[in-house]
N, C-alpha and C positions, 0 to 999 in steps of 0.2 A: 504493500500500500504506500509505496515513494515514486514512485517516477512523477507523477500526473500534479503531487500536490506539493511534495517538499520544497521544491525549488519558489512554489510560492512566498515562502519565506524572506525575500529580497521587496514583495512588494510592498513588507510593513513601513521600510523604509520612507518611501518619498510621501508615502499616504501620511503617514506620522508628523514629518515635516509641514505638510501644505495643511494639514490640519491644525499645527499647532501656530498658524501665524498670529500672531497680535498677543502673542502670549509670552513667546521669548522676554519681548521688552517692549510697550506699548508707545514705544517709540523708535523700535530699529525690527524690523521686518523685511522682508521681498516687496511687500505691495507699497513701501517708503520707494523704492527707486526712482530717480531722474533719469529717464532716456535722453539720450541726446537728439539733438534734428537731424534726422535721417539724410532731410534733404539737402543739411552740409555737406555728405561725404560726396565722393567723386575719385574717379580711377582713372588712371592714364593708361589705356590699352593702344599699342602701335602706334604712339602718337597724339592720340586721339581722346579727348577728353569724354568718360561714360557715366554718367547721374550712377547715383547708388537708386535711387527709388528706379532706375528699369531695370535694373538687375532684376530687384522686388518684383517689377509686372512680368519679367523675363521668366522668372520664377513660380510665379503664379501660370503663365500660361500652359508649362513642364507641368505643373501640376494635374492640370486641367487634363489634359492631351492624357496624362500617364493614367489619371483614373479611367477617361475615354478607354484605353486600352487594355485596362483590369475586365470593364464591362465589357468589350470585346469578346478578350477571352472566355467570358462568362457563355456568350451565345452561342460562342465557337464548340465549345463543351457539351453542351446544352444539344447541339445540334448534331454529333456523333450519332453511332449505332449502338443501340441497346435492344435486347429482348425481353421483350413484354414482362413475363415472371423475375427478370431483375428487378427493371424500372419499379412495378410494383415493392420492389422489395424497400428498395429506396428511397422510395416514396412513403412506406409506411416509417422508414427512420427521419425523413425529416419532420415530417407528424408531429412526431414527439421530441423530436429538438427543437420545434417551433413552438410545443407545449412548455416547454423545461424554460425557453426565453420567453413568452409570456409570463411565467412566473416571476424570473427575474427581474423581468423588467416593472415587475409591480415593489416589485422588492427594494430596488434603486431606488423610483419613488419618493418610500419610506425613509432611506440614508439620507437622501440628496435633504428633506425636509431637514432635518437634525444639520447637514451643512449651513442651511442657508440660513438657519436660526444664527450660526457661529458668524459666517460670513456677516451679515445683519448688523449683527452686535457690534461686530468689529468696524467696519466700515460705517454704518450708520450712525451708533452711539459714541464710540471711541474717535474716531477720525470725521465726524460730523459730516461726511459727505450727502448731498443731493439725494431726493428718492431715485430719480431718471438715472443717475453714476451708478447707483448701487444696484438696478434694476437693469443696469448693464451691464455688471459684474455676475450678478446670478444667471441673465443670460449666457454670457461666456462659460458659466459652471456645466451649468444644461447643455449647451455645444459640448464640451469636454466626456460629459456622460453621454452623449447621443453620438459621439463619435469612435470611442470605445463597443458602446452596443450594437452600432449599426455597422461598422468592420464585422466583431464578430458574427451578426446574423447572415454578412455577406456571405460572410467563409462558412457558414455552416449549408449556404445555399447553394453555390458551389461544390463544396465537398460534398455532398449529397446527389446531383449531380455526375462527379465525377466518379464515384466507386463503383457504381452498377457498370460505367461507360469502360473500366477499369477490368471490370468483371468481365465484360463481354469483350474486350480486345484481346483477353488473354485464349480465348476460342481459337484467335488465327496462328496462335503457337509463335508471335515475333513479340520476344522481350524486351526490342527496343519501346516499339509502340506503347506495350503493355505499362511502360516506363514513363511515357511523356504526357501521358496522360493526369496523372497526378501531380506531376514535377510543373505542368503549364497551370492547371489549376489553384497549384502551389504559388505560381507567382502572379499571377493575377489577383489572388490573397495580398502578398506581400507590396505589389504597387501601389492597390485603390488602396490599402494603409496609411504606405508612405505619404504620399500625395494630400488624401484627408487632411492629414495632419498636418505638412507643412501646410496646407492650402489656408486653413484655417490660421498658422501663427506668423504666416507673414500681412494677410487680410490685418490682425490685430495690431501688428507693427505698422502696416501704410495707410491704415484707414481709419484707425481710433484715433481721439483727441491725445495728446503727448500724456498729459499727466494720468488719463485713465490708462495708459498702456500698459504697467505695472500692477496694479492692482486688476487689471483682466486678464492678463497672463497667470497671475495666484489663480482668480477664479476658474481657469480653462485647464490649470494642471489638476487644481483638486478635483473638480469634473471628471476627467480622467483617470484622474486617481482611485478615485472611490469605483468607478465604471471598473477601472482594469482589477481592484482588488475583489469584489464580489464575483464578479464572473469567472476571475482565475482560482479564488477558494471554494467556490460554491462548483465549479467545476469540478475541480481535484476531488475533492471531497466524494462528489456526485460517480464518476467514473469507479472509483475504487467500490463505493457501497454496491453499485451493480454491477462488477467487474465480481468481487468477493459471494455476492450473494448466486452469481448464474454461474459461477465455478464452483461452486457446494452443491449445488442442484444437480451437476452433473457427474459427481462423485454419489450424493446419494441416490438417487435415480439412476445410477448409470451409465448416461444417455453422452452424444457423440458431440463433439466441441460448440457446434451451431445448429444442434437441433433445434425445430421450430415448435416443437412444443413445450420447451422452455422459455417461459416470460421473460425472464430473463436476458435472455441473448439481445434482445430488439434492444433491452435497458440497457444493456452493454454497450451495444455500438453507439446509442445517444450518447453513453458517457465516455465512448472513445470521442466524440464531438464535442463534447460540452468539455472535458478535460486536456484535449489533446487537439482543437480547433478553436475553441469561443475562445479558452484561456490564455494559448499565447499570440493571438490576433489582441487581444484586449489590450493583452503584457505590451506585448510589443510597440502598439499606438502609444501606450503611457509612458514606457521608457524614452522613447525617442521627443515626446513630448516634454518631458520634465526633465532631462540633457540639457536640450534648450533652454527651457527656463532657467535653469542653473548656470549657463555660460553666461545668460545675458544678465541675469544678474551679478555676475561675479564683475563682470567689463562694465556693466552700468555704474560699480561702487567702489571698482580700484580706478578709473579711469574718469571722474567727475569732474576732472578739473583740466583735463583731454579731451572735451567732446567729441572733436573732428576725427581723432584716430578711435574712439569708440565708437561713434558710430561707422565710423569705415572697419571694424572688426565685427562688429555685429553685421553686417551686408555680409561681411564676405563669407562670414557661418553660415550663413543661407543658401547663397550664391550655389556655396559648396553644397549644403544639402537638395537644393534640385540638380545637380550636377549630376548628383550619386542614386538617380533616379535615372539617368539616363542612361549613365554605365552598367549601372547593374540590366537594363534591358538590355544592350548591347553585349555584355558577358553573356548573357543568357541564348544569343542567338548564336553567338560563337562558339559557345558550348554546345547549342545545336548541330552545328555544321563538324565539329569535332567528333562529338556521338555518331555523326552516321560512318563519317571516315572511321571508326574506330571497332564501332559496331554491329554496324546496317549489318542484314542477312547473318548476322548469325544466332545459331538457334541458341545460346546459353552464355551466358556472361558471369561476371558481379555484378551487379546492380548496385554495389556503393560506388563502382566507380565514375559512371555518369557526374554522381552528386557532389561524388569528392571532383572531382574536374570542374563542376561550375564553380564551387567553393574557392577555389584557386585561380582561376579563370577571373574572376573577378575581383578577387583579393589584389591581382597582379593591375588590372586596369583602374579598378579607383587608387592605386597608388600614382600609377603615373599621370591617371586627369587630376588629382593633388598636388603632385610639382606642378603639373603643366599650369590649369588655373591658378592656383597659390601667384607663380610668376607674372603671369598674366596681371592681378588685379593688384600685386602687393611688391612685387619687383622692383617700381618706379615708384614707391609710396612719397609722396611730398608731403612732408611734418609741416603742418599750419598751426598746430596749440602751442601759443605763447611761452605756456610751461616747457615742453618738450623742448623747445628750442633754445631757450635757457640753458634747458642741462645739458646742449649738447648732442641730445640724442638723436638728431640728425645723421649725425656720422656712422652710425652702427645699424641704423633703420632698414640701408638695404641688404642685410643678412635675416630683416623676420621672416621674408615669405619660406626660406627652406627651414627654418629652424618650426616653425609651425606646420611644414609639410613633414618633418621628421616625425615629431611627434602627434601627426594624426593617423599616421603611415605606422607607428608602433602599436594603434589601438586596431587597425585595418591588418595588419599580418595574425594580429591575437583573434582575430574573426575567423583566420584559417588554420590557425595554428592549433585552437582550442579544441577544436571540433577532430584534428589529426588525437589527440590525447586522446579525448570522450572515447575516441572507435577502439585505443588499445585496450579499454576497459568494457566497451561494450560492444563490440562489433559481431558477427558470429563468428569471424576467424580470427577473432583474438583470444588470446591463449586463458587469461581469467576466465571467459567463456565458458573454455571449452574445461576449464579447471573445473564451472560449477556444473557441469555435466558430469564427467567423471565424479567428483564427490559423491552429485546424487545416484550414481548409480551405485557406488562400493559403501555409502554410509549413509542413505535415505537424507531424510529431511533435516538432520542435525547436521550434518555436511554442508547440504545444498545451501544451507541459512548462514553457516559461517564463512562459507566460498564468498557469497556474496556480498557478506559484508567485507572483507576484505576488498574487493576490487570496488566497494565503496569508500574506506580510507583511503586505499593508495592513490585513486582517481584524485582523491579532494588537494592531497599533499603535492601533486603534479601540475594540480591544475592554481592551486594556490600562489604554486613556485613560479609557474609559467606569468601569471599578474603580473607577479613583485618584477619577473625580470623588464616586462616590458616596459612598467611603471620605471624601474630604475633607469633605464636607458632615456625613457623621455626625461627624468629628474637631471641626469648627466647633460643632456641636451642644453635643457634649460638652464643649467649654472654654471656651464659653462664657454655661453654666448651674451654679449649684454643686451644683444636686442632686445630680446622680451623681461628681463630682469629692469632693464633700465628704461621704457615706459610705465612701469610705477610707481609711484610716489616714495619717499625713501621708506614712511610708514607702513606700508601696502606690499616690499619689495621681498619678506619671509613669503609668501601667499604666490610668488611666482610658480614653485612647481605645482601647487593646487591646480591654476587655471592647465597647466600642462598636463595635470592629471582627465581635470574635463575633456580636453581635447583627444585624449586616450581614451574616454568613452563614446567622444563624437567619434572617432576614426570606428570601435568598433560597430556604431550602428551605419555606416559609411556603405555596408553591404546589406544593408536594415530588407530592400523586398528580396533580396536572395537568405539572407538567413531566414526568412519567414517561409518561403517556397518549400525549402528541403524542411524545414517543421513541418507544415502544412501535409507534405507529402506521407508523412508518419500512420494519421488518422484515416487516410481515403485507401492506400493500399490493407489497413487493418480490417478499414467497411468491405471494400470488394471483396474478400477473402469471405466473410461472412454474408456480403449480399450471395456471393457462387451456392451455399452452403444453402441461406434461408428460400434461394429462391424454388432449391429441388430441382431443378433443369435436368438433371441425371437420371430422372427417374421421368421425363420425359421420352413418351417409347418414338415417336418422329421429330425428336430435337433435328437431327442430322439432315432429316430432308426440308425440314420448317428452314432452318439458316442457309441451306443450301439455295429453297427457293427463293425467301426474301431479303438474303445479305450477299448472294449469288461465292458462296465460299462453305468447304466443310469442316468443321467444329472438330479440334483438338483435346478432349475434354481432360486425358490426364496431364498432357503437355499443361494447359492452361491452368490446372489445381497446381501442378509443382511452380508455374511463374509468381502465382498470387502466393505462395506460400512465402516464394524468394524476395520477391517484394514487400510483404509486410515483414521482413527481419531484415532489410536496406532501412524499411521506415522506422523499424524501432531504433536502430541504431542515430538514424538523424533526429528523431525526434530528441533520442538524450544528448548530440550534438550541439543543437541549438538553444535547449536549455544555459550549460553555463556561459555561451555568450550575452545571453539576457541579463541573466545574472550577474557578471564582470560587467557589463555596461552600468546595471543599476548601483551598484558596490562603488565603484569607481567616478561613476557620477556622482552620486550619494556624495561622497568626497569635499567635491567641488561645492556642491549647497550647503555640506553642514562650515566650512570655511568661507563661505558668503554669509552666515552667522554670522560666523564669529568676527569678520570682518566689520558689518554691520553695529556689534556689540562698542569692535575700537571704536568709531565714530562717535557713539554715542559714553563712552564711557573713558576714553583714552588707551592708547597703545599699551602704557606700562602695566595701569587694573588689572586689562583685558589677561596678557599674557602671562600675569603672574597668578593670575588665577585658574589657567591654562595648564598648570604646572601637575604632572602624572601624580605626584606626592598630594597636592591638594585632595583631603576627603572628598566633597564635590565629584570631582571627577573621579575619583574611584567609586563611591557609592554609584555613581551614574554606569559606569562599566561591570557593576556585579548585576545591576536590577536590569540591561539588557541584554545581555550574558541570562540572564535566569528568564526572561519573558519569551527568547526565542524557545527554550524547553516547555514553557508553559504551551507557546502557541503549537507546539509538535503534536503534546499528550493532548489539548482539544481536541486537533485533527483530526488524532486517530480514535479518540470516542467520539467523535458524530461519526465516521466511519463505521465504527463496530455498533452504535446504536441502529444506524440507518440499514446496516448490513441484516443485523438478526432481525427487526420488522421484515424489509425485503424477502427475507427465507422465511419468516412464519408463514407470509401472505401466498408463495410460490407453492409450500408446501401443500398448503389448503385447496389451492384452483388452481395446482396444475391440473391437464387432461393429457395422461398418460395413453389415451386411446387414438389422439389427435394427430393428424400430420403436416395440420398447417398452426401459422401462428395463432395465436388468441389476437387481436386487434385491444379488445377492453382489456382486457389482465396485462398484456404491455404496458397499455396509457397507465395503470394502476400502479405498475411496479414502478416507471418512471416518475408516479407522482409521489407517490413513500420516499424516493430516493432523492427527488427535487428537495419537501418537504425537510428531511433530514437534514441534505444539504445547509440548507438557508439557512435548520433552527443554529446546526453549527456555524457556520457563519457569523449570526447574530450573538453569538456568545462571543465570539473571539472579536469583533465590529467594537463591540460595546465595551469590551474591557480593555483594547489597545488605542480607541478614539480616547477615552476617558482617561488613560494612561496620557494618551497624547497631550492633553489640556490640560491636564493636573501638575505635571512633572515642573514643566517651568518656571509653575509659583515658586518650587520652593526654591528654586534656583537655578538662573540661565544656564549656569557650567556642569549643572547638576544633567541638565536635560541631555547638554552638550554632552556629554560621554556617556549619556543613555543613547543615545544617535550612533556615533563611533562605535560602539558597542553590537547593537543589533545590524549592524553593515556585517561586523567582521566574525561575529560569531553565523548569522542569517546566513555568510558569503557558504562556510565550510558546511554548514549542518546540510543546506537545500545539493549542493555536488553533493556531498557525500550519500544522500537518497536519492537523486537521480540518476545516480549512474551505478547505484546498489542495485535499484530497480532496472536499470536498462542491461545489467547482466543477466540478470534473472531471465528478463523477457527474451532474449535470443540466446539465453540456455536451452528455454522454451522450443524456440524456434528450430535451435539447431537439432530438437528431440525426433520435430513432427517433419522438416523439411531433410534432412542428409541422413537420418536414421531411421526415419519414416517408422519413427513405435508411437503413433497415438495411440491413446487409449491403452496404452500400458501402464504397469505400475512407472513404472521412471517418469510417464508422461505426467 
């Protein structure tokens, strides 16, 4: 019960943050920031002098074009060959993942009221702003929740969709096709994301009033915030209680991995979607979203007395993030053209390697549109802030564009490089694997259980190490060039590798709609597998002559069960892939906000207070690092009792209305199980909502430093505990795999 939920653990983080604004210090916050006038800045490209605000419209149109192209994809899908008794099958799973997010969405609702009472307060009574400000703040919160929900319902309409269209390509026995199918689906998820999101945060930067820009940026991350945490916990949660309860059913009943008349199964694949689709579509929007907010707060507050080179670094983060919208299509098509050279016409491959070849593919080209742009806009940078010019910093200015491509290029190789890790630990051909296979065969379940934890520690200590080194190298960078040291103020100039750390979370969301693609792909090769299974097609006595006459081709039926098998253990293994890139971004970013604090705190309180208060010996800050240290263990043991609660209703209910006589699914005892398992879902949710919002608003009365290492705290214990369960579980699952697909013992005892 880790893969699907632990990793959620990173998203108490930003939630915690954006909840607890006006509380730090009711006078140094995020929604305090002064942006600068956009329409100061200005680039000299070839010559040529380029407005920063058309970058922005530049920007916005990539956006536009790129969602265009998501919904494309969407038709294109949409418009494939499927057989009847799949579709159908698929059709009754988006059913109930359409049931599971009507609940949800009632559920938001209920949280978002509880924000907007905080929001209210703060803005309204404490900062006396305007009803119309404040009612545009709340609106920005609602965009941020309806851009989290509405990604995820996209991808759930898509992936739905795609796994029958999945199911039926594997008929013509080419594992390429069988391949691209969820991998295009996958990134058409991963664009109309991207794009929502910037679409939405540069609209708020070019088109709100200056002073509301800040204070709607708060609103639009907590928005998201709370969107991406509900749906990412009430997911996890959801997956495992019906993953645990239709794998008992098939042990006590006996019955074969996606029989249909286990209620179960249908509950299952919703919560392969609702865990392993809604959640990291959500994740993923909110991380890349509150990156953002974090950068530009960090340059709004070290850089105030700069404006013109702040706001020319706040363009060019943008510039850059529609950039990396394009490459990443571009990788993706190259990656195409490589896949066929590499594997057209042949009957059997790996299937990681496709995905590891995009993952690199791209990795390689948003490095190089990173120099190349970087140079472009920041090469010929002309210092116009009085200050700068003063100190001199003219003369060192033309080494930031590479020293900022260094280190956004160190967060962009840790997107490929991570995900190389995850597979030694979870792939089917890596050797822990194949360790927790033999355990369980020669020592049953007390083997199987310590195998895996195992290649769950050693994942976290690799993947831990692999951070620090590439954090280190940007810190190296950074102190040892004065460009970016010496555009901050002498005050402000500790805080320089912070903002280099930010940057090492921008770089890794850099590949943001291809990490999303190869997640995505995880959950649709899992559904087809079980669409093939629920649809019965086998037991169809003129299948052969049905496709022959209406798809004009004859059905490969074993060929096609061993592809969908080899497929969904490609998609376990990227699913656990893309997890700790999530996570490394949010941790890493995380960083950079909880240091926009405390920056915010000098301001208001002086450099020397701040820092000596700062001090690791200060009780404050130790008390703050044992109670978040102890809160991520709390929020684990939740977890896994609304799991085990939701799990045992689940089986009483399966128990009572199964129909063992039956050959087809139950339609109502589905929707029933799924809604036991929604329910459950949420009630946990709302227990762990309530006690880390409340944590959240509590903590900093009793003091900002106190809060401040309850932050630092839950980053770095949050970072190891969620790898350490995802990639526990992502061995587990292609132990699995490797039981049913190269050794072919279902239904055995090992299985």
């Amino acid at each position: 019960m880790s893969r699907s939920r632990f990793d959620l653990l990173k998203r108490l983080l930003p939630a915690l943050m954006l909840a607890a604004v006006g509380v730090v210090c009711a006078h140094a916050s995020e929604a305090d920031i002064n942006l600068p006038d956009l329409k100061s800045a200005a680039f000299n490209v070839f010559g040529n002098s380029i407005s920063g605000m058309t970058l922005m419209y530049i920007g916005l149109i990539v956006c536009v074009l790129g969602g265009a192209y998501g919904l494309f994809q969407y038709a294109q899908t949409k418009s494939l060959p499927v057989h009847e008794a799949m579709r159908n099958v698929s059709g009754l799973i988006y059913e109930t993942c359409k049931t599971y997010l009507q609940q949800q969405g009632k559920f938001l609702m209920i949280l978002w009221v509880l924000i907007a009472i905080c929001i209210y307060y703060y803005f309204g009574i404490l900062e006396k702003k305007s009803m119309s400000q404040i009612i545009m703040i709340l609106g920005c919160s609602v965009f941020g929740i309806l851009g989290s929900y509405g990604v995820a319902w996209f991808g759930i309409k898509i992936n739905t969709q795609a796994n029958s269209r999945t199911a039926f390509s594997a008929f013509r026995a080419n594992p390429l096709a069988t391949l691209n199918i969820p991998l295009r689906s996958g990134m058409s998820v991963g664009l109309l994301l991207v794009c929502i999101e910037l679409l939405f945060m540069i609209a708020i930067l070019s088109f709100l009033p200056k002073e509301l820009v800040g204070p709607c940026f708060i609103g639009f991350a907590i928005g998201e915030s709370l969107g991406a945490s509900a749906l990412r916990i009430c997911g996890g949660i959801f997956t495992k209680i019906a993953d645990i309860g239709s794998d008992l059913m098939k042990i006590v009943f006996k019955l074969p991995e996606d029989d249909p008349k286990n209620p179960g199964v249908i509950a299952d694949c919703t919560g392969d979607n609702a865990g392993d689709s809604v959640g990291p579509t959500a994740d993923g929007f909110e991380t890349y979203g509150v990156t953002g907010v974090a950068l530009v707060t960090f340059l709004a507050v070290s850089l105030a007395v700069s404006p013109v080179l702040c706001a020319q670094l706040i363009i060019w983060i943008f510039a850059m993030r529609a950039l990396m919208i394009v490459t990443s299509l571009v990788s993706y098509y190259i990656n195409q053209v490589l896949s066929n050279m590499l594997f057209s016409g042949k009957k059997d491959f790996d299937f990681e390697q496709p995905l590891t070849h995009l993952v690199w593919v791209t990795s390689a080209v948003s490095i190089l549109a990173t120099f190349g742009a970087s140079y472009l806009l920041l090469g010929n940078l002309e210092i116009k802030d009085p200050t700068l010019l003063a100190s001199g910093y003219a003369k060192v200015a033309g080494s930031l564009w590479w020293v900022l491509s260094v280190i956004i290029s160190c967060g962009t190789v840790a997107g490929a490089v991570i995900p190389e890790f995850t597979k030694v630990f979870t792939s089917t051909n890596s050797r822990h694997v194949q360790e927790v296979v033999n355990a369980s065969r020669q020592g049953g379940s007390s083997l199987n259980i310590l195998s895996g934890l195992v290649a769950g520690n050693f994942s976290a200590f690799w993947k831990g190490g692999c951070i620090m080194v590439l954090m280190l190298i940007s810190f190296l960078v950074t102190v040892s060039n004065p460009s970016l040291t010496g555009m901050l103020p002498p005050h402000f100039a500790f805080a320089a590798p912070i903002f280099a750390f930010g940057l090492v979370a921008f770089g890794f969301l850099s590949m943001g709609p291809v990490t999303i693609a190869v997640d995505s792909y995880g959950p649709v090769t899992d559904n087809a597998q079980s669409v093939y299974e629920l649809s019965q097609v086998d037991a169809i006595p003129t299948l052969k002559e049905d496709i022959q006459k209406d798809f004009g081709f004859a059905p490969d039926t074993e060929t096609a069960k061993y592809l969908l098998e080899k497929g969904d253990g490609a998609g376990n293994t990227f699913k656990a892939t893309a997890k700790p890139v999530l996570i490394g971004t949010a941790v890493v970013g995380a960083t950079t906000m909880i240091f926009g604090i405390i920056m915010l705190l000098i301001n208001t309180y002086g450099g020397n207070v701040v820092m000596a208060k700062l001090s690791l010996v200060a009780p404050p800050i130790l008390f703050g690092l044992l109670i978040g240290g102890a809160i991520i263990y709390w929020f684990t043991g939740a977890s896994i009792q609304a799991v085990v609660t939701g799990a045992y209703q689940a089986v009483v209910y399966i128990k009572e209305n199964i129909k063992l006589d039956s050959s087809k699914a139950s339609v109502k005892d589905s929707k029933e199980v799924v809604k036991i398992c929604t329910q459950y879902a949420q009630r946990g949710m709302w227990n762990i909502f309530i006690v880390i919002f409340c944590m959240a608003l509590a903590l900093p009365f009793f003091d900002p430093f106190f809060f401040i290492g309850y932050l630092i705290s839950i980053a770095f214990f949050g970072l190891f505990q969620a790898i350490f369960m995802a990639n526990a579980g992502g061995a587990w699952d292609n132990a699995k795999k490797i039981v049913e697909v190269y050794l072919r013992a279902k239904n055995t005892d090992l299985h």
